[in-house]
C-alpha positions as CSV (number, residue, x, y, z in Angstrom):
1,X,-9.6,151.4,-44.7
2,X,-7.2,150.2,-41.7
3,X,-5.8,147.2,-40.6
4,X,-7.9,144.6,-38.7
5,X,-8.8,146.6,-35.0
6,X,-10.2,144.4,-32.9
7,X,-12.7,145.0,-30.3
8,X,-10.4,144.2,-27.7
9,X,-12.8,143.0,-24.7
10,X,-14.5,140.6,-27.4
11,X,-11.6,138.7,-29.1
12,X,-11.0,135.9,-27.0
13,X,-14.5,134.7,-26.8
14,X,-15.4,135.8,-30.0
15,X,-12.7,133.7,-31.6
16,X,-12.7,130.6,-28.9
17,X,-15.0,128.8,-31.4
18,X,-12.1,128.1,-34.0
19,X,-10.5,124.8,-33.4
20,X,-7.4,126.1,-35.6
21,X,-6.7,127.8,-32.4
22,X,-6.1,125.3,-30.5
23,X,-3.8,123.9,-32.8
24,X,-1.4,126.1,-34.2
25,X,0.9,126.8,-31.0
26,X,0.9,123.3,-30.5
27,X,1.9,122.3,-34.2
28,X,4.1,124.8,-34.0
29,X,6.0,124.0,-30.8
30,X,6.4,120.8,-32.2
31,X,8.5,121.8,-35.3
32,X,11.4,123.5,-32.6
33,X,14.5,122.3,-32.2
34,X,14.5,119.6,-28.7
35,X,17.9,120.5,-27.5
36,X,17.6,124.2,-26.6
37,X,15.1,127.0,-25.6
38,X,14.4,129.3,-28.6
39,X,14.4,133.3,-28.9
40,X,10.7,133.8,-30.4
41,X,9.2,137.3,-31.4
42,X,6.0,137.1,-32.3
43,X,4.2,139.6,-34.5
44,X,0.8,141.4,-33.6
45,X,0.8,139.1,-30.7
46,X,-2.7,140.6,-29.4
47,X,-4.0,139.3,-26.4
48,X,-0.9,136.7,-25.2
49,X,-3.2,133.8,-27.0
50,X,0.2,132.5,-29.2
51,X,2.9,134.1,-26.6
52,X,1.4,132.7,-23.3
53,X,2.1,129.7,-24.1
54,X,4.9,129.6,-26.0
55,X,6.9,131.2,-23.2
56,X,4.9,128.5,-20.9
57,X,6.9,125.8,-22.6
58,X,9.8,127.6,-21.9
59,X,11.5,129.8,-24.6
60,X,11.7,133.5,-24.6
61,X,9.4,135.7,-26.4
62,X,8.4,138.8,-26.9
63,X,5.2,140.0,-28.3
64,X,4.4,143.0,-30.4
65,X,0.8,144.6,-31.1
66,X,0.2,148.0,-32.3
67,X,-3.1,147.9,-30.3
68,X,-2.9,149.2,-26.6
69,X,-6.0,147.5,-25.6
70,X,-5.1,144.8,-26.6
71,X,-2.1,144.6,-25.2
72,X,-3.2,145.8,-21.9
73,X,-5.2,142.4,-21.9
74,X,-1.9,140.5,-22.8
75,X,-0.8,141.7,-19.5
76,X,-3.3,140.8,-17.4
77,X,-3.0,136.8,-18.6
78,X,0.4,137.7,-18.2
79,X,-0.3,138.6,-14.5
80,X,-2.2,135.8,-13.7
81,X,-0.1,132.8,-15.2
82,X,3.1,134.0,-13.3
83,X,5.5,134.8,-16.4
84,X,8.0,137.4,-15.9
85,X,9.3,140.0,-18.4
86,X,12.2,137.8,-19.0
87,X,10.1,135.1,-19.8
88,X,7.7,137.4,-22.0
89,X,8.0,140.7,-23.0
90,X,5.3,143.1,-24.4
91,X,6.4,145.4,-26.5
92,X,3.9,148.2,-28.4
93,X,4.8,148.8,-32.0
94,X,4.1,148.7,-36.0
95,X,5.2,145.9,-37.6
96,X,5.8,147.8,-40.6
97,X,8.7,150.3,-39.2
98,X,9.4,147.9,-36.5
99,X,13.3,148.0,-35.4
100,X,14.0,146.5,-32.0
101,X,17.7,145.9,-32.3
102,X,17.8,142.5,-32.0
103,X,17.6,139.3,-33.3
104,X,15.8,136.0,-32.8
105,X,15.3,132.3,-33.7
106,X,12.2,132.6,-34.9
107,X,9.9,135.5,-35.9
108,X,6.2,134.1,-36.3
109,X,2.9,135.8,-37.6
110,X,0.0,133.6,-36.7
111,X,-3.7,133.5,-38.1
112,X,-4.1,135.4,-40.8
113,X,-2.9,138.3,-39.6
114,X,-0.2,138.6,-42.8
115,X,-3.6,139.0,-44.9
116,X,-4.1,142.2,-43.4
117,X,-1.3,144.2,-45.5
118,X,-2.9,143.9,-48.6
119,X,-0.5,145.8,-50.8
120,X,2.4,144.8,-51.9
121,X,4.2,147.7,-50.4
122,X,3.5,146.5,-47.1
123,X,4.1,143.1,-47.4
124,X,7.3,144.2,-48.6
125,X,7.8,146.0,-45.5
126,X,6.3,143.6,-43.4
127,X,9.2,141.1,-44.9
128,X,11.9,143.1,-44.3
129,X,10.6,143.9,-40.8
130,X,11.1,140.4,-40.4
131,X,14.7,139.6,-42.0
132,X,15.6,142.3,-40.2
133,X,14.7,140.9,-36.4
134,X,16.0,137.1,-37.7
135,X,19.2,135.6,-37.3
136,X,21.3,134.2,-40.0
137,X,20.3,130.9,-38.8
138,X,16.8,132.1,-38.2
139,X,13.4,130.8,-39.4
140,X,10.2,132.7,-40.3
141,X,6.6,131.1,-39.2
142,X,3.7,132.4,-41.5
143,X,0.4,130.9,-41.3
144,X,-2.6,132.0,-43.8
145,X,-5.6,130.7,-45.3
146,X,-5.5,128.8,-47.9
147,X,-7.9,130.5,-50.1
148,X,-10.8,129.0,-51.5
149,X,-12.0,129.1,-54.5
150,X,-15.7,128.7,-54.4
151,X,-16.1,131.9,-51.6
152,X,-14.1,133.9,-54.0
153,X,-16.7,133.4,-56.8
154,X,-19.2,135.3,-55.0
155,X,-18.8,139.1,-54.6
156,X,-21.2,139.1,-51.5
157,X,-21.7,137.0,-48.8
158,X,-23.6,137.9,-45.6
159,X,-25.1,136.2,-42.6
160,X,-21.6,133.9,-42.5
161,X,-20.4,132.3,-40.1
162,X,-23.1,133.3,-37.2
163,X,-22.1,132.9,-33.8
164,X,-22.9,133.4,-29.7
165,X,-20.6,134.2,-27.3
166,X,-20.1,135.5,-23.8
167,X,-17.9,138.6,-22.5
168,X,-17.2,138.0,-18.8
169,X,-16.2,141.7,-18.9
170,X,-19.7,142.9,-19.4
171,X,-21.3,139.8,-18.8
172,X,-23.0,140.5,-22.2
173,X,-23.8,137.7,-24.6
174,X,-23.3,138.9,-28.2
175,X,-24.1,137.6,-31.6
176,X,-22.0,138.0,-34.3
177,X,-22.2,137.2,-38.2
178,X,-19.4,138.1,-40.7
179,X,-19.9,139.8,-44.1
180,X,-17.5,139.4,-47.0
181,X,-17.7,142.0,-49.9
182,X,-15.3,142.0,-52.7
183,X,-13.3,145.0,-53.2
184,X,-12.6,146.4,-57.3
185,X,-9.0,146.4,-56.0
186,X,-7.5,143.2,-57.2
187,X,-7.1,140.4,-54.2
188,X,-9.0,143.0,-51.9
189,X,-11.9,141.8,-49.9
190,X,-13.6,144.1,-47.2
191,X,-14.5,142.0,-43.9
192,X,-17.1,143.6,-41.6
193,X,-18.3,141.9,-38.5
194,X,-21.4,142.1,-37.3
195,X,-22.2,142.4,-33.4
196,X,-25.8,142.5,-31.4
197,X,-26.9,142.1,-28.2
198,X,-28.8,143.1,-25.6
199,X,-28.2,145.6,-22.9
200,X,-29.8,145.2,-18.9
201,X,-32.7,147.1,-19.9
202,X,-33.6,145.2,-22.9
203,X,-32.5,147.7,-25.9
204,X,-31.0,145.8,-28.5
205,X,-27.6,147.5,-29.2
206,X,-25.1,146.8,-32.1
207,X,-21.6,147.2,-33.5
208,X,-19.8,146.7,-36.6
209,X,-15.9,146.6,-37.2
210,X,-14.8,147.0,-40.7
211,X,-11.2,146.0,-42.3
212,X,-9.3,144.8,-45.9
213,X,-8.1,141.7,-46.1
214,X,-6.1,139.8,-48.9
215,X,-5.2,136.7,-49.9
216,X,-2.6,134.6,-51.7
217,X,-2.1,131.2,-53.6
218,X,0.8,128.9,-52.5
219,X,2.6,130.0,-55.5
220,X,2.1,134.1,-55.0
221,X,3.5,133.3,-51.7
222,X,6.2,131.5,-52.3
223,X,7.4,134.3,-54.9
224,X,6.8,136.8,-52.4
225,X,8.8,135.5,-49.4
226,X,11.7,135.0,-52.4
227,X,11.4,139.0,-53.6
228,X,11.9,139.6,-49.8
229,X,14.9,137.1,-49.4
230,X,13.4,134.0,-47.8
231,X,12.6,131.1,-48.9
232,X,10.3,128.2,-48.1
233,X,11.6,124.9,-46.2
234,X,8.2,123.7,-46.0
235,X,5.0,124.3,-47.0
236,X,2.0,122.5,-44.3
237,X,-1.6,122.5,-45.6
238,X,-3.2,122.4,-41.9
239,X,-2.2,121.2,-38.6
240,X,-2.2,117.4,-38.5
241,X,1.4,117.7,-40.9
242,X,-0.6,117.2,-44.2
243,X,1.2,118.6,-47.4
244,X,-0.4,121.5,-49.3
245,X,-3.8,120.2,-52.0
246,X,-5.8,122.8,-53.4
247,X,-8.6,121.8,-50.6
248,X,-6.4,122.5,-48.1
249,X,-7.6,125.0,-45.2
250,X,-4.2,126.3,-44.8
251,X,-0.8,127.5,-46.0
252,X,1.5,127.1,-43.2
253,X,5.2,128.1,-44.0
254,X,8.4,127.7,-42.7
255,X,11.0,129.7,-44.1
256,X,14.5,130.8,-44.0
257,X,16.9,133.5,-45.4
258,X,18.0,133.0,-49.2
């Protein structure tokens, strides 16, 4: 099964319900340096929602997404917010063979998006991808789940997380459940999202998307960043600056070369 392939019309509204998104550019814009503007590329950057603002407050960035349609609606917010290609750049491409022949200050991979390699051949790739586009002096942002252990007990869970939202695009109001299956593979569960609605005539219509998803403990993911060369400054268990407990929500890292 591929990656996680958004519907692309449907992600900002479908996801506008998470508070964590509202926080994670800002807690992370708070952990940079005050005295100068930082180089910042940004991994599966989507639809602008990290980048926009990250070049809003001011430091270069560049944004990379392997989905076009996506990325198409990157450019759009990009049009109407008035940042420049200096400001922001996006750039189509595969994390995985990635190589844009520079180097930054930061390289950050926000919500969850990490999970989606779920060997550890790709999340070896996805690594050096990374040390490869750092400076020495450079610092890796990685923010995952912190996975819980009650959800994992159960091999099936359906009708989760229910859902309305609207897509100005269609002016369509969809609802949407998530389904959570877990695969034989190991650290492997199979995420499918469940879309309905309604279309002007009344027909009830429907969609699902369908992608892998792993997960790691703070430990598996502290020895993985050290197999790839990095290692963890600090390890945040949400957004308010808490440290890590094993009812933490997340594991946000901060990490630099070996």
């Amino acid at each position: 099964m591929k990656r996680y392939r958004a519907i692309a019309e449907y992600y900002d509204a479908e996801n506008a319900r998470h508070a964590m998104l509202e926080q994670d550019v800002p807690f992370f814009l708070g952990q940079l340096p005050k005295a100068r503007l930082q180089s910042i590329l940004e991994l599966a950057t989507g639809t602008g929602r990290a980048a926009i603002p990250l070049a809003q407050a001011g430091h270069r960035v560049v944004g990379v997404d392997y989905a076009d349609d996506m990325l198409a609606i990157a450019r759009r917010k990009l049009d109407a917010v008035g940042l420049s290609e200096r400001e922001l750049s996006i750039v189509p491409g595969d994390i995985l063979t990635l190589n844009l022949r520079r180097r930054f200050d930061w390289v950050c991979i926000f919500f969850n998006t990490f999970l989606g390699f779920t060997t550890l051949e790709d999340q070896d790739r996805a690594l050096a991808s990374v040390k490869r586009h750092l400076k020495a002096a450079g610092r890796l942002w990685l923010d995952i789940f912190n996975p819980d252990p009650g959800l994992l007990a159960r091999d099936v869970i359906t009708g989760l997380d229910p859902c309305v939202f609207h897509v100005p695009r269609y002016d369509r109001t969809v609802f949407m459940t998530t389904e959570v299956r877990r695969d034989k593979r190991p650290q492997v569960q199979r995420i499918t999202f469940r879309y309905r609605w309604f279309d002007r005539h009344g027909v009830e219509r429907g969609r699902r998307v369908e992608f892998e998803l792993t997960y790691l403990f703070p430990r598996e993911l502290r020895l993985l960043l050290e197999r790839n060369g990095l290692r963890i400054e600090r390890l945040w268990g949400n957004y308010d600056g808490s440290d890590v407990t094993p009812r933490s929500p997340r594991l946000i890292a901060r990490c630099c070369r070996l």
